[in-house]
VEXMAR-968257 format. One record per residue: x, z, y of N, C-alpha, C, O in turn; residue number from 0. Coordinates in Angstrom, 1 decimal. Each point is the difference from the previous one (the first is absolute). Layout:
N
[pt [X; Z; Y]; [X; Z; Y]; [X; Z; Y]; [X; Z; Y]; NUM]
...
//
This chain:
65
[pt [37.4; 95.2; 241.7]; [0.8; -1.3; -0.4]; [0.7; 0.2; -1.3]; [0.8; 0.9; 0.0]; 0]
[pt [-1.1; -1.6; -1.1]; [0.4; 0.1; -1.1]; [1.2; -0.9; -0.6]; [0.2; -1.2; 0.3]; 1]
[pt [0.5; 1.9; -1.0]; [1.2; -0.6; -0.5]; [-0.5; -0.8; -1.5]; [-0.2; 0.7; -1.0]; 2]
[pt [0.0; -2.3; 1.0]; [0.3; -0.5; -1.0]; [1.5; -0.1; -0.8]; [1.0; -0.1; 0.7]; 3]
[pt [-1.1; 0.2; -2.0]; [1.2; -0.7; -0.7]; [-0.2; -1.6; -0.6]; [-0.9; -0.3; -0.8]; 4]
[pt [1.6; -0.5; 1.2]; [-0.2; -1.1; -0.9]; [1.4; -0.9; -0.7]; [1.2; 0.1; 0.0]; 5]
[pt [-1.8; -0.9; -0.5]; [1.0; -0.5; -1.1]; [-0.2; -1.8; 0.4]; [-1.1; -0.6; 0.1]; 6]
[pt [2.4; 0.0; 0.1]; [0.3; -1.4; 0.2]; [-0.1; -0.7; -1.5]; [0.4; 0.2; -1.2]; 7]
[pt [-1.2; -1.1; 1.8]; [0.0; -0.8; -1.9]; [1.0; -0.9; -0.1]; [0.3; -0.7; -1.0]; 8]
[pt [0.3; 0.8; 2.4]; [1.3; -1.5; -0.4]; [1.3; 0.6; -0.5]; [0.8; -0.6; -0.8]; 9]
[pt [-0.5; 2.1; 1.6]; [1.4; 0.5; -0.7]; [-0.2; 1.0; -0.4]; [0.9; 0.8; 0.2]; 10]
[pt [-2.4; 0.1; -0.8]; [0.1; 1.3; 0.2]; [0.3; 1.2; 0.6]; [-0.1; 1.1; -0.6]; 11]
[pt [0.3; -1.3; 2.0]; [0.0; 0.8; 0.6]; [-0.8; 1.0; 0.3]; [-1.0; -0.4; 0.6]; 12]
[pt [1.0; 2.0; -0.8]; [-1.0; 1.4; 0.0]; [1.0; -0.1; 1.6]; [1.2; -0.2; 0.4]; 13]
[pt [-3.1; 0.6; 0.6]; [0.4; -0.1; 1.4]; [-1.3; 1.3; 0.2]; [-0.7; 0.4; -1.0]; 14]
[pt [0.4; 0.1; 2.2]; [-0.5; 0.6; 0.3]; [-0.3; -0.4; 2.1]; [0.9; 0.1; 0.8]; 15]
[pt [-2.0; -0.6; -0.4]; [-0.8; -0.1; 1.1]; [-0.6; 0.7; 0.8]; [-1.1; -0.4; -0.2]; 16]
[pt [1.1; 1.1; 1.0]; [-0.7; 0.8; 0.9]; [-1.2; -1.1; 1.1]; [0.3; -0.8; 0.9]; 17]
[pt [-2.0; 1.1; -1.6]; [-0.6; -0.9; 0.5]; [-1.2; 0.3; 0.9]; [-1.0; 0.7; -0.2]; 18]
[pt [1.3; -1.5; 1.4]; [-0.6; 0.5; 0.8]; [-1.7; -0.7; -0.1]; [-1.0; 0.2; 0.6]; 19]
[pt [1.2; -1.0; -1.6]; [-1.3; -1.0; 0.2]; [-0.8; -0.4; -1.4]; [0.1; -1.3; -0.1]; 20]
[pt [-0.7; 1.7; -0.9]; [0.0; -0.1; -1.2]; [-0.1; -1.4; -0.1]; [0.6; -0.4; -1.0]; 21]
[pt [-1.2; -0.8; 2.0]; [-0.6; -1.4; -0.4]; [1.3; -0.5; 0.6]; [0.1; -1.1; 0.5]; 22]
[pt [1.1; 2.0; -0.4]; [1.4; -0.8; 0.4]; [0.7; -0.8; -1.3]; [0.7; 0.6; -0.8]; 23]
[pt [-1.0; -2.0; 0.6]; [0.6; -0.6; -1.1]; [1.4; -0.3; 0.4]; [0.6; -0.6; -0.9]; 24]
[pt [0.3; 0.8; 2.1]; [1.1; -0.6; 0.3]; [1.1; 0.6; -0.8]; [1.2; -0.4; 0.2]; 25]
[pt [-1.3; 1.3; -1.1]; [0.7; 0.5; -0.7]; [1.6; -0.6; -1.2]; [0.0; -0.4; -1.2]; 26]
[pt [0.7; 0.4; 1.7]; [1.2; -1.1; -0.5]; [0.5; 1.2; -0.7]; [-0.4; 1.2; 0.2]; 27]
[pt [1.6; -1.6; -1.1]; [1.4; 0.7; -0.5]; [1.1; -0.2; 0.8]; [0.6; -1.1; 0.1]; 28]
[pt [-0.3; 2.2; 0.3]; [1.3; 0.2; 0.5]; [1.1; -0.3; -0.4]; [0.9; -0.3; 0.8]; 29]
[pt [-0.7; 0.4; -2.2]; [1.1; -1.0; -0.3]; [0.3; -1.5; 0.0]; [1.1; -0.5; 0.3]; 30]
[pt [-2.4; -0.2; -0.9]; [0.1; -1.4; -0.1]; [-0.8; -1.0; 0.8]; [0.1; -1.2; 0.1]; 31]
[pt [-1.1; 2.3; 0.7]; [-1.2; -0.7; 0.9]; [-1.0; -0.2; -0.4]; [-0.9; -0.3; 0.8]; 32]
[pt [0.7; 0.2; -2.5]; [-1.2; -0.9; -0.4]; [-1.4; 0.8; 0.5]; [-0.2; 1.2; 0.3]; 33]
[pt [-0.3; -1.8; -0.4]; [-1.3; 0.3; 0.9]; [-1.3; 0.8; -1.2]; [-0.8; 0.9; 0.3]; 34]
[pt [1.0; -1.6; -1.7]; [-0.5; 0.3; -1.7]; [0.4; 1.4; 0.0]; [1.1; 0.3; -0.3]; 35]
[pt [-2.0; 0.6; 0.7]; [0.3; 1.2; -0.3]; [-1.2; 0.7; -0.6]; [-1.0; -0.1; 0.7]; 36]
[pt [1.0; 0.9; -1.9]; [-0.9; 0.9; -0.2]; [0.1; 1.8; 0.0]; [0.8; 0.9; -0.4]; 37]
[pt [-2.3; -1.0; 1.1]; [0.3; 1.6; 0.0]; [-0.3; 1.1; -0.5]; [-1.1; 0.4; 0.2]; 38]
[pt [1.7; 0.1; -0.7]; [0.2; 1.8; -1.3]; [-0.8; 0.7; 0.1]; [0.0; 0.7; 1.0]; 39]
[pt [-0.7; -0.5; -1.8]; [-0.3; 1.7; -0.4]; [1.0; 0.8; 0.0]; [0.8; 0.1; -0.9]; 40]
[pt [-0.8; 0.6; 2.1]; [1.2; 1.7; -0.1]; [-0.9; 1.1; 0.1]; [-1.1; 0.1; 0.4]; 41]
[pt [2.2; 0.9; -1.0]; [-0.6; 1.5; 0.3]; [-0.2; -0.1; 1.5]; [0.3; -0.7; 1.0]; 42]
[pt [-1.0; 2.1; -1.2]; [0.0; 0.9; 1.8]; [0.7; 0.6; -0.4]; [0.3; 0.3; -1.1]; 43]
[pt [0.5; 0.2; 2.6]; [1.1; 1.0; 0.0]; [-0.2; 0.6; 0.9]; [-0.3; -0.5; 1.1]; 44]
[pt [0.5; 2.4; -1.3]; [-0.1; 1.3; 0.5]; [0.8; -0.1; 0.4]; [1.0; -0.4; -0.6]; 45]
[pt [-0.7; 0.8; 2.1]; [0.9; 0.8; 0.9]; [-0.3; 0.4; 0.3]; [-1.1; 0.0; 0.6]; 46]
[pt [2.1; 1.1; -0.9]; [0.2; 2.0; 1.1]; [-0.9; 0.5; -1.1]; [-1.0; 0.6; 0.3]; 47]
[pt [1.1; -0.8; -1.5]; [-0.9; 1.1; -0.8]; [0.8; -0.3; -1.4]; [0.8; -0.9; -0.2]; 48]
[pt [-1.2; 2.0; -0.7]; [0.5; 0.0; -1.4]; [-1.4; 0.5; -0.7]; [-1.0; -0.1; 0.7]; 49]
[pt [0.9; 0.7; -2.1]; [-0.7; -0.1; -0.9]; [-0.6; 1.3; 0.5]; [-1.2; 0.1; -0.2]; 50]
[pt [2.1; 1.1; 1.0]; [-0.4; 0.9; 0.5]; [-0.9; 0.0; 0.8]; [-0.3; 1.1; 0.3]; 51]
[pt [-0.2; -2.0; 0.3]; [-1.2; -0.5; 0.8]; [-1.2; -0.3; -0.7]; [-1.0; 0.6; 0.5]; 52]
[pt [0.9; -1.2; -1.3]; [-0.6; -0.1; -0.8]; [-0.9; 0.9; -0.7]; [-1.0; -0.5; -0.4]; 53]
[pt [1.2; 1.4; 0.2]; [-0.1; 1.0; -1.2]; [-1.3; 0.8; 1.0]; [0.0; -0.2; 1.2]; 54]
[pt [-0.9; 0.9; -1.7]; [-0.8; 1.0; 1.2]; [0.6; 1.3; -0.1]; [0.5; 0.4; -1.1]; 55]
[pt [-0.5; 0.4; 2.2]; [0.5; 0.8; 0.2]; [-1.1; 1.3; -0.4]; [-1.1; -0.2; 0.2]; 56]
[pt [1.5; 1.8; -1.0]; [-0.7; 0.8; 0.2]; [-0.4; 0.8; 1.4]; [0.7; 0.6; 1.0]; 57]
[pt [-2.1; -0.8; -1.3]; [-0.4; 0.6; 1.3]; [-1.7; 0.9; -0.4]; [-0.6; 0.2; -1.1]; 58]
[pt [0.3; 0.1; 2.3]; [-1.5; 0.6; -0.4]; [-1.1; -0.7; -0.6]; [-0.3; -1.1; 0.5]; 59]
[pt [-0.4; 1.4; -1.4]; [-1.0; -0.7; -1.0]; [-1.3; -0.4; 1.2]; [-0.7; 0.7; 0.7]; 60]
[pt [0.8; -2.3; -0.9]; [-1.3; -0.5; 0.6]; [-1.1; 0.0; -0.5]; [0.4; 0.2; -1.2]; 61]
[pt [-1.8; -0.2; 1.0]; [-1.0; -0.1; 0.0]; [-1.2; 0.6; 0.2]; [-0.2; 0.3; 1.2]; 62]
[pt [-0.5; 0.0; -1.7]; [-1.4; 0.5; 0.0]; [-0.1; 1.5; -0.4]; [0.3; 0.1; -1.2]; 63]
[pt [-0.6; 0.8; 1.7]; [0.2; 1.5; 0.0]; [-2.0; 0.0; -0.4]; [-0.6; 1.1; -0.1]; 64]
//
């Protein structure tokens, strides 16, 4: 289940949705109601890891002997 961010075109509002249904248009702003909402390109975001994860670790040489 993926977290949309979106943006209200009536007051600007940056909101964020947890959506259970991708063809769910019921999508309003929580501050003003309006229903005119479009939705963001955001990063992904890593949890429980840092850059240190990332990186390959030394270990024994793979390949073909």
């Amino acid at each position: 289940m993926p977290i949309y961010e979106y943006e209200c075109k009536k007051c600007g509002n940056n909101f964020e949705k947890l959506i259970f249904n991708i063809k769910d248009t019921s999508i309003t702003c929580p501050d003003c109601g309006a229903k005119q909402v479009k939705r963001l390109l955001s990063t992904a975001r890593v949890i429980g890891g840092g850059i240190q994860n990332c990186v390959p670790r030394p270990g024994p040489a793979k390949g073909f002997s």
